[in-house]
N, CA, C and O atoms as CSV, one atom per row, in Angstrom:
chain,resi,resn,atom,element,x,y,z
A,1,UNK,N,N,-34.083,-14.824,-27.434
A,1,UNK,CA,C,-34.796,-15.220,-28.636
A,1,UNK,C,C,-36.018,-14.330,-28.796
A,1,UNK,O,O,-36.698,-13.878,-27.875
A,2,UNK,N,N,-36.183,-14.158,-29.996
A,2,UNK,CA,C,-37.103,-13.088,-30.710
A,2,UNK,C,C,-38.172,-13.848,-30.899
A,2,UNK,O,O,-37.953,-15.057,-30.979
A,3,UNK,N,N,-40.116,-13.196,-31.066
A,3,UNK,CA,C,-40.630,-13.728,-31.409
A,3,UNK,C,C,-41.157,-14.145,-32.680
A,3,UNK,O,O,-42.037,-14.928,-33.036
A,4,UNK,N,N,-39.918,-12.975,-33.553
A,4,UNK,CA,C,-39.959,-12.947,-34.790
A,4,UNK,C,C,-39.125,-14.173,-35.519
A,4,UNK,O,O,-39.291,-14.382,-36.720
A,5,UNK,N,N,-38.418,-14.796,-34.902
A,5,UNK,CA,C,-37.390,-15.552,-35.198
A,5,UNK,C,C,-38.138,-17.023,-34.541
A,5,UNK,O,O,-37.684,-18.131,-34.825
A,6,UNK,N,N,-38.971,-16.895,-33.911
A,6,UNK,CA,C,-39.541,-18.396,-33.387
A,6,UNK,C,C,-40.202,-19.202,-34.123
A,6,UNK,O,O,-41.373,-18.865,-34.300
A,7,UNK,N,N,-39.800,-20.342,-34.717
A,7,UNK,CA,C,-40.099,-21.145,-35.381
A,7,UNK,C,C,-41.166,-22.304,-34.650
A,7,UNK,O,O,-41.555,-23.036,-35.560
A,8,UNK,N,N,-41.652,-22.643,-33.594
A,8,UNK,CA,C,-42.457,-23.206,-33.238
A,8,UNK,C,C,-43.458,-22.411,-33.036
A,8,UNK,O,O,-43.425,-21.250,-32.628
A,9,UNK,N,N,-45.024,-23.529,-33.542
A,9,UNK,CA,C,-46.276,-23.605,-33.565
A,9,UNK,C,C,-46.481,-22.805,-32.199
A,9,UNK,O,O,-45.620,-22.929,-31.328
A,10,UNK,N,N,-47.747,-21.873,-31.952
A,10,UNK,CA,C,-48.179,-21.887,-30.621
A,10,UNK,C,C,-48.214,-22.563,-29.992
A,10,UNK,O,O,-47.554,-23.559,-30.290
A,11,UNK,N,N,-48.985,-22.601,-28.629
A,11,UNK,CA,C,-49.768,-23.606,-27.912
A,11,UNK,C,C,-51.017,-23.953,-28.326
A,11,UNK,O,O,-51.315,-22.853,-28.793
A,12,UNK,N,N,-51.820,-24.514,-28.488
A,12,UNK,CA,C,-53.163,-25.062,-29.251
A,12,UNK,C,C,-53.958,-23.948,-28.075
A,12,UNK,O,O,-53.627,-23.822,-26.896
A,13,UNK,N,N,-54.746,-23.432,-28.573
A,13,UNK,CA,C,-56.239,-22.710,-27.297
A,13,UNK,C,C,-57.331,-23.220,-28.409
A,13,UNK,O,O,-57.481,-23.118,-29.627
A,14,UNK,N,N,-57.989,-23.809,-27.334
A,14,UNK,CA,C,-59.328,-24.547,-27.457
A,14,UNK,C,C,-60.425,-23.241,-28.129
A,14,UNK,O,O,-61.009,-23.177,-29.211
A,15,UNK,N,N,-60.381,-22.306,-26.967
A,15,UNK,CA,C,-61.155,-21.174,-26.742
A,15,UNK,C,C,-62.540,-21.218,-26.300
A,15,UNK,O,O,-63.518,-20.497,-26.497
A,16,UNK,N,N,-62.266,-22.579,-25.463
A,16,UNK,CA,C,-63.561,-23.040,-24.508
A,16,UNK,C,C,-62.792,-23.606,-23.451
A,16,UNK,O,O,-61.615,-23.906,-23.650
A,17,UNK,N,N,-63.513,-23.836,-21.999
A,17,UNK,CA,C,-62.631,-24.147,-20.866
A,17,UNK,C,C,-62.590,-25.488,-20.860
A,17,UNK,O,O,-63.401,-26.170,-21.486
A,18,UNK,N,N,-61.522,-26.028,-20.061
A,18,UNK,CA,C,-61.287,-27.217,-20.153
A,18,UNK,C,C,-62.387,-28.111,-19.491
A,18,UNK,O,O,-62.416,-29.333,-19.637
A,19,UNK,N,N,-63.025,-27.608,-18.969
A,19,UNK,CA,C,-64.214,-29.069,-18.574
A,19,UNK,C,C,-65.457,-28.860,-19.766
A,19,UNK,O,O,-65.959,-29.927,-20.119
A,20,UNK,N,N,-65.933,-27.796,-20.332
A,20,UNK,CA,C,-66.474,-27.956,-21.462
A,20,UNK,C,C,-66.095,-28.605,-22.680
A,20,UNK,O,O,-66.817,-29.173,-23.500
A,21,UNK,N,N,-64.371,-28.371,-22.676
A,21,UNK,CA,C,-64.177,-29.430,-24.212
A,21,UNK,C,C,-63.696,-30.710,-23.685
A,21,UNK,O,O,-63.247,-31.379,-24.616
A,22,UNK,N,N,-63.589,-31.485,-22.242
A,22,UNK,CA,C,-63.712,-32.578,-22.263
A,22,UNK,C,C,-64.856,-33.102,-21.572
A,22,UNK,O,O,-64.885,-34.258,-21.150
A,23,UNK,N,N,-65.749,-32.329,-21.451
A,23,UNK,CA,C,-67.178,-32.809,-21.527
A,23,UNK,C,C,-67.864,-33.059,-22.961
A,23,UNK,O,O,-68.890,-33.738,-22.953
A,24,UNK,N,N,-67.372,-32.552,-24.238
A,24,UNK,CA,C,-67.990,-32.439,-25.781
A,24,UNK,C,C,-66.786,-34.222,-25.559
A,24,UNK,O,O,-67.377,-35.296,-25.442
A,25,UNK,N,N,-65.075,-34.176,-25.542
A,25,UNK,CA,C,-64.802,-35.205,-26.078
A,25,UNK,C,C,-65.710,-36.887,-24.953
A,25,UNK,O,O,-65.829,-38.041,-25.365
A,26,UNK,N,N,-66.152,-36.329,-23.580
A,26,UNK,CA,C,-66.999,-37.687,-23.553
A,26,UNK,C,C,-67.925,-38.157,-23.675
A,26,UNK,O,O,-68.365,-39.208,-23.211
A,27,UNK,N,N,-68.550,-37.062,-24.651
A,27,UNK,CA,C,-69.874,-37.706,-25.700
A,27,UNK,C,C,-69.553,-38.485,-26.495
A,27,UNK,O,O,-70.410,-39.283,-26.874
A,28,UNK,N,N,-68.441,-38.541,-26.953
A,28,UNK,CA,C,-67.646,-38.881,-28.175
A,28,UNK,C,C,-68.072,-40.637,-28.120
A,28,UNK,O,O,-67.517,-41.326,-27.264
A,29,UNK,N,N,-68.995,-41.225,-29.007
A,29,UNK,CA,C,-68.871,-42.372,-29.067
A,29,UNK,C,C,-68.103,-43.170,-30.411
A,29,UNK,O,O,-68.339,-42.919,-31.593
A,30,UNK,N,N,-67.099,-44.220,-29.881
A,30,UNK,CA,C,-66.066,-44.957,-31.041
A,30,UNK,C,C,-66.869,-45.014,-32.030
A,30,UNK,O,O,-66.304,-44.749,-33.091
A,31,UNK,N,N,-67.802,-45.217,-32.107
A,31,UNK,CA,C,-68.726,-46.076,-33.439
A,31,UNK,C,C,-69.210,-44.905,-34.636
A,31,UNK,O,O,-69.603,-45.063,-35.792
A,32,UNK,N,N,-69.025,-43.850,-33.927
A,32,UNK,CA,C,-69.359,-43.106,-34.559
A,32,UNK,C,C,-67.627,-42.163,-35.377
A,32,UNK,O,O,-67.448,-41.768,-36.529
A,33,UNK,N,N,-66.895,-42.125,-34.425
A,33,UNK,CA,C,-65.578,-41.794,-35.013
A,33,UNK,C,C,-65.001,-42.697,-36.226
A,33,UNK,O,O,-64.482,-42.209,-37.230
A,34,UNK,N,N,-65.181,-44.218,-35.968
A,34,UNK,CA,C,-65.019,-44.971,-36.801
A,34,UNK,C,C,-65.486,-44.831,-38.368
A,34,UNK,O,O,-64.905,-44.903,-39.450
A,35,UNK,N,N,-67.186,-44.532,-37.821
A,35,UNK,CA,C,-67.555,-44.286,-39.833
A,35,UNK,C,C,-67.295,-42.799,-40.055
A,35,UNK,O,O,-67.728,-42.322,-41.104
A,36,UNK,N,N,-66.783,-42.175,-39.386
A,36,UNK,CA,C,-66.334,-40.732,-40.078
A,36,UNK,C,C,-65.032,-41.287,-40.511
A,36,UNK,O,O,-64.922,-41.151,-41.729
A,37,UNK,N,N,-64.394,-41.644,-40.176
A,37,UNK,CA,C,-62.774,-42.080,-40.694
A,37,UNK,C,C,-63.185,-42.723,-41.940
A,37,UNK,O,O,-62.836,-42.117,-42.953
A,38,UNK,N,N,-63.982,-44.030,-42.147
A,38,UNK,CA,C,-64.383,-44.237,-43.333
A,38,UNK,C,C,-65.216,-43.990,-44.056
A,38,UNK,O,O,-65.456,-44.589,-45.104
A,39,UNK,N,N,-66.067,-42.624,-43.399
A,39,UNK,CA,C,-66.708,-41.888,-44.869
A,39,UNK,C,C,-65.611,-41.062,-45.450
A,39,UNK,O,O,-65.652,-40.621,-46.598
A,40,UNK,N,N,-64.549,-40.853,-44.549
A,40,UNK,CA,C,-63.864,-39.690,-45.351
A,40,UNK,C,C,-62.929,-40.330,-46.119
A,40,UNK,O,O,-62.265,-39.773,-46.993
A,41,UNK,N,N,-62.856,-41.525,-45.806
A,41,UNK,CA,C,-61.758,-41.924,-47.099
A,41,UNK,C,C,-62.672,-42.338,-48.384
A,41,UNK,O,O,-62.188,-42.851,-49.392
A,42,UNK,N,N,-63.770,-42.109,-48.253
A,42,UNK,CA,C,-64.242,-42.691,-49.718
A,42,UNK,C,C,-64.886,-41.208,-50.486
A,42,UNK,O,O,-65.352,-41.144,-51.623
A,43,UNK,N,N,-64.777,-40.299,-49.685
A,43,UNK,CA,C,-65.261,-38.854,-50.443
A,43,UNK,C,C,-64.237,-38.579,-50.824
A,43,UNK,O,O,-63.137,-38.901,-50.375
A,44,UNK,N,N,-64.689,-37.501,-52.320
A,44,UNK,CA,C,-63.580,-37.239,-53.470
A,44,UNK,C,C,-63.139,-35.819,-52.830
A,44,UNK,O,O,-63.882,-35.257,-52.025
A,45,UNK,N,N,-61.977,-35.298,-53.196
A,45,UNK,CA,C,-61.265,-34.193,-52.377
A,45,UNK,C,C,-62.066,-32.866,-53.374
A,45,UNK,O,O,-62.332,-33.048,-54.562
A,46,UNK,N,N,-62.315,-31.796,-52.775
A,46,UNK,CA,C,-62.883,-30.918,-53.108
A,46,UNK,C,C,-61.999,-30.277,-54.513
A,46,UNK,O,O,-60.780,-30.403,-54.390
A,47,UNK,N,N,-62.338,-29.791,-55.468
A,47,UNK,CA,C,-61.407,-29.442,-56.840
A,47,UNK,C,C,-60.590,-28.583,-56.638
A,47,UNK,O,O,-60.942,-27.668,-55.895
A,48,UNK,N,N,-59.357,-28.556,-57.153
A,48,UNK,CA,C,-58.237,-27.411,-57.036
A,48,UNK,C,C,-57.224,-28.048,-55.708
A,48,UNK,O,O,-56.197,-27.418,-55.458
A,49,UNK,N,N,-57.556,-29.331,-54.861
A,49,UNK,CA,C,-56.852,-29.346,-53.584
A,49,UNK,C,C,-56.038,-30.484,-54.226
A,49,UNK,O,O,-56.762,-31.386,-54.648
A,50,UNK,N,N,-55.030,-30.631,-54.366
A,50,UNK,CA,C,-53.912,-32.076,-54.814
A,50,UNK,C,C,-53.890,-32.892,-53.499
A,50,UNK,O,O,-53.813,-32.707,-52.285
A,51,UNK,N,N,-53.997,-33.879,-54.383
A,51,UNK,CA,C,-53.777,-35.505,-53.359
A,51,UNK,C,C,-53.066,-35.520,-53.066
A,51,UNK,O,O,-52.340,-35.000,-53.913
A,52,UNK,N,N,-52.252,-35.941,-51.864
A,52,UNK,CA,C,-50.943,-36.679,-51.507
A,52,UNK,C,C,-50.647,-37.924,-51.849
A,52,UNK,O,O,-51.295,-38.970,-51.829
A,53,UNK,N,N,-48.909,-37.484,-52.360
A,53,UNK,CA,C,-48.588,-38.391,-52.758
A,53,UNK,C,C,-47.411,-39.463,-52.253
A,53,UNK,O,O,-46.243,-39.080,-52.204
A,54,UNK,N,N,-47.605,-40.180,-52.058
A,54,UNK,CA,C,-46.496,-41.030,-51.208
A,54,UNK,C,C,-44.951,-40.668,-52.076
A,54,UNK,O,O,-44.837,-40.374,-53.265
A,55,UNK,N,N,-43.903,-40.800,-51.081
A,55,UNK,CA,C,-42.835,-40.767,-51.284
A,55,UNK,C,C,-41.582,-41.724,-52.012
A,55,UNK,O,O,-40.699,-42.069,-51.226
A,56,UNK,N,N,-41.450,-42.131,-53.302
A,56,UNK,CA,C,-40.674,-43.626,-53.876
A,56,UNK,C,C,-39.683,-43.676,-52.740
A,56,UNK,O,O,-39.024,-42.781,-52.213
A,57,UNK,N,N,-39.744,-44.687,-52.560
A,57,UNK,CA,C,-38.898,-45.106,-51.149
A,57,UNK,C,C,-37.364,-45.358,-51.725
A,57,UNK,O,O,-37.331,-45.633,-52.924
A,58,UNK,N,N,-35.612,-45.284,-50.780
A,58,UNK,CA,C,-35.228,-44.838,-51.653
A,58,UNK,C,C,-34.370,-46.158,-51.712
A,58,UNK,O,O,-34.623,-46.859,-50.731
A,59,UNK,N,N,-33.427,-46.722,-52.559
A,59,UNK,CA,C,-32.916,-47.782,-52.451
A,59,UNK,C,C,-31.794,-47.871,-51.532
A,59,UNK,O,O,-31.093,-46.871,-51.373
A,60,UNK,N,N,-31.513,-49.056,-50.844
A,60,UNK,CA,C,-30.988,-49.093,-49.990
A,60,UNK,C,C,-29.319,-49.801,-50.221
A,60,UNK,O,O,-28.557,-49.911,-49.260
């Protein structure tokens, strides 16, 4: 197999070592992840980017 022909994603690289980026994720406090999840659902999407749209589900 070619790497021209490879259809899977890389591997993710951080491009920081692994005890530095899980030293940043155990700062990480819930309370604070929480109101980012719900500030971001109430901010309007930047112009030109389309919403997603759910899929009509199909009859069965």
């Amino acid at each position: 197999m070619t790497d021209e022909k490879r259809k899977a994603e890389p591997p993710l690289n951080l491009g920081m070592s692994f005890d530095e980026a899980f030293g940043r994720f155990m700062q990480t406090k819930p309370e604070e992840v929480d109101e980012s999840i719900e500030r971001s659902k109430t901010k309007k999407p930047p112009l030109g980017v389309s919403q997603r749209r759910s899929r009509p589900k199909a009859d069965k």
